[in-house]
PAVOFI-940658 format. One record per residue (C-alpha): residue in three letters; y negated, x negated, z negated. Coordinates in steps of 0.5 Angstrom, whole numbers, plus 500, padded with zeros to 3 digits. Layout:
<pts>
AlaYXZ/...
</pts>
This chain:
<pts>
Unk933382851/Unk928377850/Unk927380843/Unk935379841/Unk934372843/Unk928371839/Unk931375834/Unk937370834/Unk933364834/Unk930366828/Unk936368824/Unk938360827/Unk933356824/Unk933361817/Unk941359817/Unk939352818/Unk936350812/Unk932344816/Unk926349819/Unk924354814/Unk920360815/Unk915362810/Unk918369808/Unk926365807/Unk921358803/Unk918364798/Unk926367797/Unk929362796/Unk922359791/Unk922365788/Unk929367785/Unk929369779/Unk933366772/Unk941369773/Unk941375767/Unk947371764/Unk943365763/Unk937368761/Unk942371756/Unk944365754/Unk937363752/Unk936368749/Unk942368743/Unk939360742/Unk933363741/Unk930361747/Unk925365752/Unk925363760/Unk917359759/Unk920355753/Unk918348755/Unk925344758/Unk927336759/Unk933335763/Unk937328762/Unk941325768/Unk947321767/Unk950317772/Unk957315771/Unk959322768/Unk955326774/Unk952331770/Unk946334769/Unk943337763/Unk937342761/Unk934341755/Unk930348752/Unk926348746/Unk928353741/Unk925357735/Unk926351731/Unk920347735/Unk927343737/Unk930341744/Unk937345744/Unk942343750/Unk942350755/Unk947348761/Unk950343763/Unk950342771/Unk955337775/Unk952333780/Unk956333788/Unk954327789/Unk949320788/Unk948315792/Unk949307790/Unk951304784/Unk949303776/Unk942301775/Unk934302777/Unk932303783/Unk928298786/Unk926298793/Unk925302799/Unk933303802/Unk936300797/Unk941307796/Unk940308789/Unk938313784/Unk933312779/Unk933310773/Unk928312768/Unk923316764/Unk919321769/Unk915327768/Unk915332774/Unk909338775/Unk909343778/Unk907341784/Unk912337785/Unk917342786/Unk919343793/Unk921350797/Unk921346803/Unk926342802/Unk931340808/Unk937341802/Unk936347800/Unk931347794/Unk929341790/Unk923337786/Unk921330786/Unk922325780/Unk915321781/Unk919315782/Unk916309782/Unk913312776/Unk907307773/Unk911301770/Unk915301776/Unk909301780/Unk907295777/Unk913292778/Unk913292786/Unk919297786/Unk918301792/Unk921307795/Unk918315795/Unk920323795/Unk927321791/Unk929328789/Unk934332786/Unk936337790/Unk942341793/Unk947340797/Unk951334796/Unk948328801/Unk945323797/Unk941317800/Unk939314793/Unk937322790/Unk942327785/Unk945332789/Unk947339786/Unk950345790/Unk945349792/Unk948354788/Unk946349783/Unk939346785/Unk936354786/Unk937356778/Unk935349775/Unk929350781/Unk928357777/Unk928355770/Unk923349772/Unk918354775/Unk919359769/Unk918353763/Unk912350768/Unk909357769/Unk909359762/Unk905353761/Unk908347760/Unk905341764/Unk909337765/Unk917336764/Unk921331762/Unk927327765/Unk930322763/Unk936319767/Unk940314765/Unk946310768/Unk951313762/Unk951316756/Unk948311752/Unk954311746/Unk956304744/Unk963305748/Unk959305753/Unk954300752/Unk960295751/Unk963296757/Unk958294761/Unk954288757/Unk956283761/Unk952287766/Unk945284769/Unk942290767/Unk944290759/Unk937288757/Unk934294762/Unk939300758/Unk937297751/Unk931300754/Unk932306756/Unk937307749/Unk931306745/Unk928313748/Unk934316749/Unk937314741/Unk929318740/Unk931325743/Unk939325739/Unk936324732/Unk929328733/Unk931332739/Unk924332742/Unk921328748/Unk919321746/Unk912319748/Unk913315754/Unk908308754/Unk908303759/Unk907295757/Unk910288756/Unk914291763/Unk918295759/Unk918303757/Unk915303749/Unk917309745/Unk913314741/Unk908308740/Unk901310738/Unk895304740/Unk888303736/Unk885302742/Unk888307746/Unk894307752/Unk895300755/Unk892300761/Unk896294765/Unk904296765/Unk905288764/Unk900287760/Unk903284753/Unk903291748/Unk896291744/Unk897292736/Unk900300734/Unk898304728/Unk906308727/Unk911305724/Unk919306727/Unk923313725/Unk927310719/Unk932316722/Unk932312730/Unk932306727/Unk939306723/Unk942310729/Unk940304733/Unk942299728/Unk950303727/Unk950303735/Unk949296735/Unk954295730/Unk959298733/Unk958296739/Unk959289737/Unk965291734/Unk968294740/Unk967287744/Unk970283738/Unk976287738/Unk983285742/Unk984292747/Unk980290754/Unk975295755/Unk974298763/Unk967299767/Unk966303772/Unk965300779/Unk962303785/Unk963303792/Unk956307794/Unk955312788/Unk959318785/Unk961324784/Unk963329779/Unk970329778/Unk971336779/Unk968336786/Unk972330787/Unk978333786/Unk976338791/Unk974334796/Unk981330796/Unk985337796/Unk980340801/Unk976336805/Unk969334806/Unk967339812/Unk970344808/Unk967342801/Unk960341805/Unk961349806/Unk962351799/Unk957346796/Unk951347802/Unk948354805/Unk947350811/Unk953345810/Unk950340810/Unk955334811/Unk957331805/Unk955323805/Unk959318805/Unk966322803/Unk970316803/Unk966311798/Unk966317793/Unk974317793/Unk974310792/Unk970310786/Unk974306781/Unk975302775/Unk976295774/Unk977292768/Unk971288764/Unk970284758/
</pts>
């Protein structure tokens, strides 16, 4: 009897998700590659230890792996949709603030987590070195599973576990360290008008200069840190820049002519887009968003029972009422 409860109280903390033993942690960190997308990598040309970045973006709740291919370039492997977010479009800047990072960060092996109360996970590194400089606070923002987010990206667990081993497989293989870049909003100059009068416009130009680098090049920008901003594929004479704020020392590379003339047509048609008559619409958010297929679900069957399909453990979905009430309102 005494063994069948212990037995019993085992099998309860394994279910939980919360209380992890070191056999469950070692399952589920140890799953390998679906054979389909280990298939698919193989007719892009890829191999499961190429080198991955992942691109987050906010507003249409997606997350993307990016795998390095047989062409040294970085080719788009699958796209995930995201459960949940927390907070609105923008940077996170301090501690319960409820917001999902925005940034450039790189993630190492020991930032992984198979301990992770929501299933699996990984940190970001936030505050990274420019927000640390910054005085922006906050620790152990993930992505992770289950679709609860209190200022981290959450994926079903289904979906966390195979980003999870594609991650270990790229960083076992030998890459050091793995990009992410997480933006507000794909970076198009719709969507750049939409949001211009947004006090955050300055701090996504930004952003845009990295991400326009990867959708000309392909490849992870270099990441630099000064003049309190992020500084792209910059190569110092003395160096790296010590102090994030520090004003930039002198370069010894020129712009990419093929990033520059994308940067400038952007600008161009954003310029166009807001000089036009039709009125542009921004979205708003009550408290962060949701992937409109998860939406859907949750609306047609309810937060316990998305909980369910989303969470091995079902954790309950955050704050179900402000992701319905995500809305659109108009802009200039």
């Amino acid at each position: 009897m005494l063994l069948r409860l212990v037995s019993l109280a085992l099998l309860a903390a394994l279910v939980s998700g919360c209380v992890s033993s070191v056999l469950n942690v070692d399952k589920k960190a140890a799953q390998p590659i679906p054979t389909r997308l280990v298939n698919e990598m193989g007719g892009k040309g890829m191999s499961p230890t190429d080198p991955i970045l992942v691109r987050i973006f906010k507003q249409e709740s997606e997350l993307e792996i990016w795998k390095r291919d047989q062409t040294g370039r970085y080719a788009l492997l699958k796209t995930y949709p995201m459960c949940r977010w927390s907070g609105k479009l923008g940077p996170k800047t301090r501690e319960g603030d409820r917001q999902a990072p925005e940034g450039f960060y790189h993630v190492s092996a020991g930032m992984l987590n198979p301990n992770s109360q929501y299933y699996l996970s990984f940190n970001l590194g936030y505050p990274n070195r420019l927000e640390d400089a910054l005085g922006y606070t906050g620790d152990a923002l993930m992505v992770h599973g289950a679709c609860s987010s209190s200022g981290c990206y959450a994926l079903t667990d289904e979906g966390v576990a195979e980003i999870y081993a594609v991650a270990r497989e790229a960083l076992e293989g030998g890459q050091r360290v793995i990009q992410v870049q997480a933006f507000p909003f794909r970076m198009t100059p719709e969507n750049m008008a939409k949001n211009r009068g947004d006090p955050n416009f300055e701090f996504w130009m930004n952003l845009k200069g990295g991400y326009d680098i990867f959708e000309v090049t392909r490849r992870p920008p270099k990441v630099s840190y000064c003049g309190g901003r992020y500084v792209f594929d910059a190569r110092f004479k003395d160096g790296e820049p010590a102090d994030p704020l520090a004003a930039c020392p002198p370069t010894v590379t020129a712009k990419n002519p093929a990033v520059a003339s994308r940067a400038e047509a952007d600008w161009l048609a954003m310029e166009q887009l807001l000089s036009a008559s039709t009125t542009l619409s921004a979205h708003a958010y009550v408290d962060g968003g949701m992937h409109p297929y998860f939406r859907e679900l949750l609306g047609r069957i309810g937060p316990e029972a998305l909980s369910k399909r989303t969470s091995v453990s079902s954790v309950p979905v955050s704050r179900p009422e402000a992701a319905l009430a995500d809305t659109h309102v108009e802009g200039e």
